[in-house]
C-alpha positions as CSV (number, residue, x, y, z in Angstrom):
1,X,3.6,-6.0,-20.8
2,X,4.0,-8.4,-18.3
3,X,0.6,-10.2,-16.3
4,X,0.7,-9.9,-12.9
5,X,0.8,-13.7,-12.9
6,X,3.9,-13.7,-14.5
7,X,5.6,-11.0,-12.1
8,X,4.9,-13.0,-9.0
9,X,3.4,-16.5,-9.6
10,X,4.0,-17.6,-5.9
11,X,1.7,-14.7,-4.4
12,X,-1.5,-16.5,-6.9
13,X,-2.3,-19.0,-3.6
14,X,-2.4,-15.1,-1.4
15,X,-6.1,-13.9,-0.1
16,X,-6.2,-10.0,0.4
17,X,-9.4,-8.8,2.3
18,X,-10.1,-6.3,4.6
19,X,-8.3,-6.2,8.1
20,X,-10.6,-7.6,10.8
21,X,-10.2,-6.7,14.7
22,X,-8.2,-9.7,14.9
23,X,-5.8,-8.9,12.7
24,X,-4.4,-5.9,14.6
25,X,-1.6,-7.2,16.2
26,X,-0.4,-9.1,12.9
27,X,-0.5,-5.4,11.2
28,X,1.2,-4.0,14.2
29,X,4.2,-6.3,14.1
30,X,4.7,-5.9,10.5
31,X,4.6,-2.1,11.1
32,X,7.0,-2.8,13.7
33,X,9.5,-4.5,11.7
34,X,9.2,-2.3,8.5
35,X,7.9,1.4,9.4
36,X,10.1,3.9,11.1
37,X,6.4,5.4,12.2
38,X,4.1,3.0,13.3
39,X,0.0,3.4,14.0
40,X,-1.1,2.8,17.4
41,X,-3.7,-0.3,18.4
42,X,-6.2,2.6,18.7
43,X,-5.9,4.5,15.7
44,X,-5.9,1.1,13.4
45,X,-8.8,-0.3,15.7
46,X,-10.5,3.4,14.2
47,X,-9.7,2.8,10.5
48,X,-11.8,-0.4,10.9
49,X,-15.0,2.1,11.7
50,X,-14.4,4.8,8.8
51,X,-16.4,5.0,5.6
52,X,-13.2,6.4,4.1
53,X,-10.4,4.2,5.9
54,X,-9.4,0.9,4.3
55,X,-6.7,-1.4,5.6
56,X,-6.5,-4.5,3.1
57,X,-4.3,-7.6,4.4
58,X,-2.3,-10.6,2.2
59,X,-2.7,-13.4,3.6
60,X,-0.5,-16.8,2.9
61,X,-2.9,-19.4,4.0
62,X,-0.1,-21.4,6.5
63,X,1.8,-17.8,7.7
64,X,-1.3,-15.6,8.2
65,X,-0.8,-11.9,7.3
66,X,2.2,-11.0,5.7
67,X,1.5,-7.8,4.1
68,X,-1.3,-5.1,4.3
69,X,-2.3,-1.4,3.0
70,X,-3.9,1.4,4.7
71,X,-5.4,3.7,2.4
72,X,-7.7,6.5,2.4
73,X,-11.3,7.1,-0.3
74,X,-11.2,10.9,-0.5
75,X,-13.7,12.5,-3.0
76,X,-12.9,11.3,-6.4
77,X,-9.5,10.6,-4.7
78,X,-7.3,7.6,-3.0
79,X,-4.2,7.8,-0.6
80,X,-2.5,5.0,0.2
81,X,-1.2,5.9,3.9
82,X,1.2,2.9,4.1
83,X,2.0,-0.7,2.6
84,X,4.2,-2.8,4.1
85,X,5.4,-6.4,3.5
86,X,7.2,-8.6,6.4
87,X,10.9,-8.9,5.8
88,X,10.8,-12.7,5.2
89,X,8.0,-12.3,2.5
90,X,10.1,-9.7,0.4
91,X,9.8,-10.0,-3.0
92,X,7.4,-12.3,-3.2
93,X,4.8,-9.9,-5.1
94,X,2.4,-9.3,-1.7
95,X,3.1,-5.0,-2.5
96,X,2.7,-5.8,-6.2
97,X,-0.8,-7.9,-5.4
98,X,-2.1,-5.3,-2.9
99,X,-1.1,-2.3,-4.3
100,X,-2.8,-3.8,-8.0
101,X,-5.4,-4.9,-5.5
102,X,-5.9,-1.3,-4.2
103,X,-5.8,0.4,-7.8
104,X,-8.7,-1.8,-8.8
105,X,-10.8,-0.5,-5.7
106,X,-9.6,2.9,-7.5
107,X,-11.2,2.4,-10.0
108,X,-14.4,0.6,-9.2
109,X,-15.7,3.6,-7.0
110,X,-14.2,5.5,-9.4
111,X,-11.4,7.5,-8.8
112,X,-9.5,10.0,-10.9
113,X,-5.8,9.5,-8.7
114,X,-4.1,7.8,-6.4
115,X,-1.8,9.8,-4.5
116,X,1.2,8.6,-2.0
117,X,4.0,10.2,0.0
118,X,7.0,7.8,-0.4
119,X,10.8,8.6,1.9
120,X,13.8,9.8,-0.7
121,X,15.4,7.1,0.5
122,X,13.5,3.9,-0.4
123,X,14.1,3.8,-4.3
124,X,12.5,-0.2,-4.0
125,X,9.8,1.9,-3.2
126,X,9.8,4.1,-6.0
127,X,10.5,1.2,-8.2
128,X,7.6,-0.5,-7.3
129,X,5.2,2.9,-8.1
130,X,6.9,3.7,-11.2
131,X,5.9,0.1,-12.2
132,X,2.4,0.8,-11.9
133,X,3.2,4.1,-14.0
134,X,2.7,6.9,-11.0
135,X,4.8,9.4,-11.4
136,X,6.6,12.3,-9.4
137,X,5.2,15.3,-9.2
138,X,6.7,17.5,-6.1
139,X,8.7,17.0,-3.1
140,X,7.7,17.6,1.0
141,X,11.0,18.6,2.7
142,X,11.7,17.5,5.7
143,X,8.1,15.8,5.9
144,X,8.7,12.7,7.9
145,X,9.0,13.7,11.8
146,X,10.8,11.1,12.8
147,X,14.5,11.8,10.6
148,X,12.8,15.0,8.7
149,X,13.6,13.1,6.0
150,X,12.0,14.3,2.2
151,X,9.0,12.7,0.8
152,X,8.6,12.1,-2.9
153,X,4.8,12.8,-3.8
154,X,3.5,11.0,-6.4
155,X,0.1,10.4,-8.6
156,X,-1.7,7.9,-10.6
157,X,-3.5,9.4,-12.8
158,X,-6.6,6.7,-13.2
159,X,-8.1,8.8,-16.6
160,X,-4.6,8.0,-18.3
161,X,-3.6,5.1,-17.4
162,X,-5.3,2.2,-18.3
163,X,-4.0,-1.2,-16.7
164,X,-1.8,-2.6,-13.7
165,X,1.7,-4.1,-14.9
């Protein structure tokens, strides 16, 4: 299996720490240019004063933010909410980084599953969760409001899997 190092070597030189007040409008425009459904100022500027709520950016030292993940501690549980990546820094590894980032916070508190909603539609998506071995386990018609388009629900189950890709 394949280090993360090896997927993406460009993304080594990325930072990922927690969103700061100041990084609101950065999140907001790559919401903007990748989410269907965006989080308002206020409701983001809430996250940053949850116990539960966690909003972790990438940043590439000379561009800022380019990518972030908003994701909830539930219980013995996490849900990742959203991760996005500006279109200019596709495939670049920043989703592979965060979301290997986000799996090790899993497990540090530690977690049983990771859980996620993901549209029908986006199969990169998919791709990307199937590489870090989650895996399918039901369907929510018509649960985004927007285009009532299906979501996929999937799970990581931490207790069976034992490493990132």
């Amino acid at each position: 299996m394949s280090s993360l190092r090896d997927l993406h070597p460009v993304t080594q030189s990325v930072m990922i720490d927690p969103m700061r007040l100041d990084d609101i409008d950065a999140v907001l425009a790559i919401e903007r240019q990748c989410l269907r459904a965006t989080w308002t100022r206020e409701a983001l500027v809430e996250e940053l004063g949850r116990d539960w709520a966690r909003v972790d950016v990438a940043r590439d030292g000379h561009a800022g933010a380019v990518a972030f993940a908003n994701y909830w501690l539930v219980a013995d549980e996490v849900h990742l909410l959203n991760i996005a990546t500006l279109p200019q820094k596709r495939c670049q590894g920043h989703a592979t980084r965060l979301l290997a980032h986000m799996i090790g916070v899993a497990r540090g508190l530690p977690a049983r599953l990771i859980t996620l909603e993901v549209r029908r539609s986006n199969q990169a998506a998919q791709r990307l969760y199937q590489r870090f071995a989650f895996r399918s386990v039901g369907v929510r018609p018509n649960y985004y409001a927007d285009d009532q388009e299906d979501a996929i629900v999937m799970v990581l189950d931490l207790a069976v899997v034992s490493g990132a890709p």
